[in-house]
N, C-alpha and C positions, 0 to 999 in steps of 0.2 A: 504493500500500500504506500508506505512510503516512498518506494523509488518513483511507485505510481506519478504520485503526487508531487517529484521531484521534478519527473521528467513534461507534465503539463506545464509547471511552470516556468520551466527552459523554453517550453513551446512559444507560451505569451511573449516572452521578455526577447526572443526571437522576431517574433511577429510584430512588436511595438516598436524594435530597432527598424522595422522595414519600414514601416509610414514616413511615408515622403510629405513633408511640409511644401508648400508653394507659394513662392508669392502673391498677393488678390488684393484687391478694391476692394472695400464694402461700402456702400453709400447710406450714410447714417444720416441726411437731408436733403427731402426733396422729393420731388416725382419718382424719384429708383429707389428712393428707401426702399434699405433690404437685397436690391441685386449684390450679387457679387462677382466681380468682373476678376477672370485670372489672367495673370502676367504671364503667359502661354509666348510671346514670340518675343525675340530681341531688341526692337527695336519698337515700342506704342506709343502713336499720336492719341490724344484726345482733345475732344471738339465738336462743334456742330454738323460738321463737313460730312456728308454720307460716306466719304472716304477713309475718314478716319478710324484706326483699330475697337477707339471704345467711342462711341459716336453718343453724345450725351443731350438732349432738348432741354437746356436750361438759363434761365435769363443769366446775363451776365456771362457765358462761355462763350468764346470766341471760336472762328471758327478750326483755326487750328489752335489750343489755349496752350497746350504743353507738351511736351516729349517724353517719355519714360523709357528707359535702356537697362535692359535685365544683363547683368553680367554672374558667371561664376561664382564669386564672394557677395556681390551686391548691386543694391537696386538704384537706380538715379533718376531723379526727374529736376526737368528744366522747364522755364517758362519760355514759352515760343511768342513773345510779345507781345501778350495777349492785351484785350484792352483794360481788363479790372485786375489782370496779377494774379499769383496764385501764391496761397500763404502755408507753413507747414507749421501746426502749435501755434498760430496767431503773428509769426514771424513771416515779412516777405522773403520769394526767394529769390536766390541771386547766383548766375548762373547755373552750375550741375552742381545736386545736393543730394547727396546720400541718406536714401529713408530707413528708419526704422522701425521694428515692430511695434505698430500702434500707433504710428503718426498719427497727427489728424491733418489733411489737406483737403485745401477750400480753392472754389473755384467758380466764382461770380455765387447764384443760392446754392450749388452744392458742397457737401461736404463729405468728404471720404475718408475710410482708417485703411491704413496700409496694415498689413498682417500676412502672418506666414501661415498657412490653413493646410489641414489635410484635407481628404475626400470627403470626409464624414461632417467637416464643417461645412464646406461649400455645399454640400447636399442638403443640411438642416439650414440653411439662408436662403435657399434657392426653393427647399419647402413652404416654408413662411411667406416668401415672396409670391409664390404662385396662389395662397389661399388667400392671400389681400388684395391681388387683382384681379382673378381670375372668375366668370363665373363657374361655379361648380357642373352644371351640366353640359355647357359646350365647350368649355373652357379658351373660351374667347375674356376678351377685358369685361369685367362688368363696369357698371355706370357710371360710378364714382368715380376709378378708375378714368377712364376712359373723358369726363368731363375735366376732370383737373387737367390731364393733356391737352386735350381740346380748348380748355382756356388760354393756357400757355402757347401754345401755336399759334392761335390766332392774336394773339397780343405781337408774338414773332413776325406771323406774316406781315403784319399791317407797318411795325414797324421800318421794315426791312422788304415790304413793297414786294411781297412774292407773294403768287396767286393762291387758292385752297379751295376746296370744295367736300362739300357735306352733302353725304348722299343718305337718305333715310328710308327706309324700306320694314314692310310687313305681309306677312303670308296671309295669301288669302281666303278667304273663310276658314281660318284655323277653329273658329269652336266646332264648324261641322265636322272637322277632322278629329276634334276630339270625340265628339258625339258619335260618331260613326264607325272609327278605329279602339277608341279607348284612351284614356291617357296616356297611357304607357309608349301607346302609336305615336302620339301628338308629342313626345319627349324624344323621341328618335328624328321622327321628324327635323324638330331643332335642331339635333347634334347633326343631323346629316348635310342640312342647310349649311349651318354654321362649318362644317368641314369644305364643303364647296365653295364655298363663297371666300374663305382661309387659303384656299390653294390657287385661288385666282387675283388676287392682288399682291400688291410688290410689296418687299421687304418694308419697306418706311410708311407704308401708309396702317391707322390703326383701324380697326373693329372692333365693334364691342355689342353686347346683347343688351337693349336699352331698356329693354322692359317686358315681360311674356314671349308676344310673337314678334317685335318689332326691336331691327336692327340698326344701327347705325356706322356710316363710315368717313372715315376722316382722308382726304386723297391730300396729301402735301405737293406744292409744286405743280397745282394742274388748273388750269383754265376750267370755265365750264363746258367747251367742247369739248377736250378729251375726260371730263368728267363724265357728260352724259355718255360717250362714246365708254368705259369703265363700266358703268350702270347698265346700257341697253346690255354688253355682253353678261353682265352677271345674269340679268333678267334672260335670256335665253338661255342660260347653263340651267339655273333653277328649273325651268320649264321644261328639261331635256335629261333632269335628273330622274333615275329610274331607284326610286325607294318602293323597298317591299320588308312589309315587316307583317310576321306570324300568316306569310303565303301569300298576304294581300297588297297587289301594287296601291299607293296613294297619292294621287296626282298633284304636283303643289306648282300654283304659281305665284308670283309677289309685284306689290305694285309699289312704285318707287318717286322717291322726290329729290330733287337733285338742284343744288343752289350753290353761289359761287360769294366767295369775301369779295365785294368790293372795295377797292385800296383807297378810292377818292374818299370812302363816308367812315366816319367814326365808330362804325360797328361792333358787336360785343360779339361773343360766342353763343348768345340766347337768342340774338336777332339773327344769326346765321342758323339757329338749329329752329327757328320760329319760320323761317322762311322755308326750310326744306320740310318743315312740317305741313305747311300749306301744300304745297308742290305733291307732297304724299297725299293730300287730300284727294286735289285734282285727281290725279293718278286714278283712285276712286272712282271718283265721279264719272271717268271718263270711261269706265265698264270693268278696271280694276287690269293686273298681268300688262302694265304697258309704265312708260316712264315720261316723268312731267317735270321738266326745268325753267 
């Protein structure tokens, strides 16, 4: 028993020397509370830049804001001249600055701790992280989520005179689908929707499940022509989706509303989500399975 007992414990103290720590981000303020971004390549930009390694949406980040350079012994980051500076412990920095475990580094409203993490951390951050944003059954953004971004953007856009579009959309006659399939049907439904609609937009633009049947999406970067052009195509994907749940196909189509930030007028993120909401009305009105801009 005792060697038993001996030789398990060789095992652990084995197996604890193998855990590989890594360098990571955790973002402890702001829109990413909670992600945790790993120091995975040699050489990371961070920025607003869709270009960049760790690509960040928040006020005050520039668009390239800093550089990070993972070495053998250790990790550096520099400021890439940004326009608000990047501070580490409340200190500005000044040129290449060697971080250590538990910095805290700021950068315009973000705030990040640099930390050395196993698997097992990053996987418990990256947990939490998905049950604060995600909704639980499509697991797309839920609302909260998805509107705080949505502020934030469009304060961006307007700023900075780049176009956006809000396209909002609901399945149609979903109580008959409940009524006629079952809830259970009407819950697949969604995730199936929501998977489709997931696999047809581009990396930067967000989704989120707004409320029962009714979705919404946020296109960064697009006119309202290639918005509606974004939209007519979802709206025939959906239409052309072949969902069958417990042997019974259920036919789903969605009618869509689709509105664009004006640059010239003061607009908020509630008069952009107030006008696509109209626009989904029309859609409506107009016999429903068709799109209204």
């Amino acid at each position: 028993m005792n060697e038993k007992t001996i030789i398990k414990h060789k095992t652990t103290v084995e197996q604890d020397k193998k855990v590989e720590k890594k360098p990571c981000l955790t973002v402890l303020e702001g829109l990413y509370v909670g992600e945790v971004f790993q120091l995975d390549q040699p050489v990371i930009i961070i920025g607003r830049d869709r270009d960049t390694q760790i690509t960040i949406i928040e006020d005050g980040v520039s668009r390239q804001h800093a550089r990070i350079e993972v070495h053998a012994e250790q990790v550096t980051l520099m400021d890439l001249g940004s326009t608000n500076g990047t501070t580490i412990n409340g200190v500005q920095t000044k040129g290449n600055m060697v971080l250590r475990d538990g910095d805290k580094i700021r950068m315009g409203d973000i705030l990040l701790k640099f930390s050395y993490q196993d698997e097992i951390d990053v996987h418990h951050h990256e947990s939490m992280r998905e049950m604060a944003m995600k909704d639980p059954l499509t697991q797309i953004y839920n609302r909260r989520y998805f509107m705080d971004l949505f502020h934030r953007e469009v304060n961006y856009a307007l700023r900075h005179q780049q176009p956006l579009c809000c396209v909002l959309f609901d399945l149609d006659h979903f109580k008959k689908i409940n009524d006629t399939y079952g809830h259970q049907a009407g819950d697949y439904v969604l995730k199936k929707v929501s998977k489709a609609v997931s696999s047809a937009l581009r990396v930067y633009d967000a989704f989120a499940r707004y409320g029962g049947e009714e979705f919404i999406i946020m296109l960064r970067t697009t006119t309202l022509e290639l918005g509606v052009m974004i939209a007519e195509r979802i709206r025939k994907q959906i239409e052309a989706l072949e969902i069958v749940f417990d042997e019974q196909k259920i036919p789903v189509t969605i009618s869509v509303g689709v509105t664009q930030l004006h640059l010239d007028q003061m607009m908020t993120a509630e008069d952009l989500l107030q006008r696509a909401d109209e626009n989904l009305y029309k859609a409506k009105a107009n016999g429903r399975n068709c799109v209204v801009s």
